[in-house]
N, C-alpha and C positions, 0 to 999 in steps of 0.2 A: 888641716885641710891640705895644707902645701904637702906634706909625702904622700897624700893619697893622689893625687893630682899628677904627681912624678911617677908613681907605681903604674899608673893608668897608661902612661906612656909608651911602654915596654910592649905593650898587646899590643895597643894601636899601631905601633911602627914597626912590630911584627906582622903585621896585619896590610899594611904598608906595603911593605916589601916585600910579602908573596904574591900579591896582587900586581907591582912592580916587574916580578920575575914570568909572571903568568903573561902578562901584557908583551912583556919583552919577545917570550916563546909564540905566542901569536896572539897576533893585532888582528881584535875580532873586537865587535861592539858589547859581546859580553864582558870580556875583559876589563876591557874601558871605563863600563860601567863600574865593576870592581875597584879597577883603581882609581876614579873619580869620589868613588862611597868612603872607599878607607882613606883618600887625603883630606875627604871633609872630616872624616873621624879624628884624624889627627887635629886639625884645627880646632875640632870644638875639646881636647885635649889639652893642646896649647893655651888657649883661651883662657880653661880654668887653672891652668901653670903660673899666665899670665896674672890672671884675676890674685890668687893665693900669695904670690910674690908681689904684688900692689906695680908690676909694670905696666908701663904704658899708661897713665894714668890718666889723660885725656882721650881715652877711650869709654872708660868709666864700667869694666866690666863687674859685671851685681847688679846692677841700677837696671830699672824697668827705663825702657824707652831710650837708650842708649845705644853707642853704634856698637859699641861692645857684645850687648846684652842680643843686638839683632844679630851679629854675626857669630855668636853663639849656637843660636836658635834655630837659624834657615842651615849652618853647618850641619848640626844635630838633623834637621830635619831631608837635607838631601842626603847625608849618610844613611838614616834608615831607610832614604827610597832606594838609591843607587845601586849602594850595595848588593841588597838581597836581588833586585831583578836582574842584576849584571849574573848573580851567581846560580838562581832560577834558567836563565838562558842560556849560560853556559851548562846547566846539568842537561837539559834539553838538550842540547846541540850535539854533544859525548853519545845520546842514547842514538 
C-alpha cells in the first residue's frame, strides 16, 4: 500500500501546482476553487501516506469514526466538489 500511496502523490502535487500557478496568473473565484479542490486532494494523499507508514498514530487513520478517517473523507469529498466546479467556471468564463 505504502508505494502506491507515494505514486499517487506525484499527480496530486502536479495537480497542485498548476492550479497554484493558475491562481498566481489570475485570482478569480474559479481558480481558487481549483486550488482549494487539488490541496484537499493532496491531503487526502497525505492521509493515506500517513495511514501506510503508521504516522501520526493518534489520529488513528483506517478506523471508522476517527479524526483520521473524517479528515480523510470530508478532504476526499470537497476535492471532488471544488475542483471540478472551480474548473466548470473557469471553462465558462474563457468562452
Amino acid at each position: 500500500m505504502s508505494p502506491i500511496a507515494l505514486i499517487a502523490l506525484i499527480p496530486a502535487s502536479l495537480l497542485f501546482s498548476g492550479s497554484l500557478v493558475l491562481f498566481i496568473r489570475e485570482r478569480r473565484v474559479p481558480s481558487l476553487l481549483q486550488l482549494l479542490g487539488s490541496a484537499c486532494l493532496v491531503v487526502v494523499v497525505l492521509s493515506h501516506v500517513c495511514e501506510a507508514f503508521h504516522l501520526f498514530p493518534s489520529m488513528r487513520f483506517g478506523r471508522e469514526h476517527s479524526v483520521g478517517h473524517y479528515l480523510d473523507f470530508w478532504s476526499a469529498v470537497l476535492a471532488l466538489a471544488l475542483f471540478p466546479i472551480g474548473y466548470v467556471l473557469h471553462s465558462l468564463a474563457k468562452r
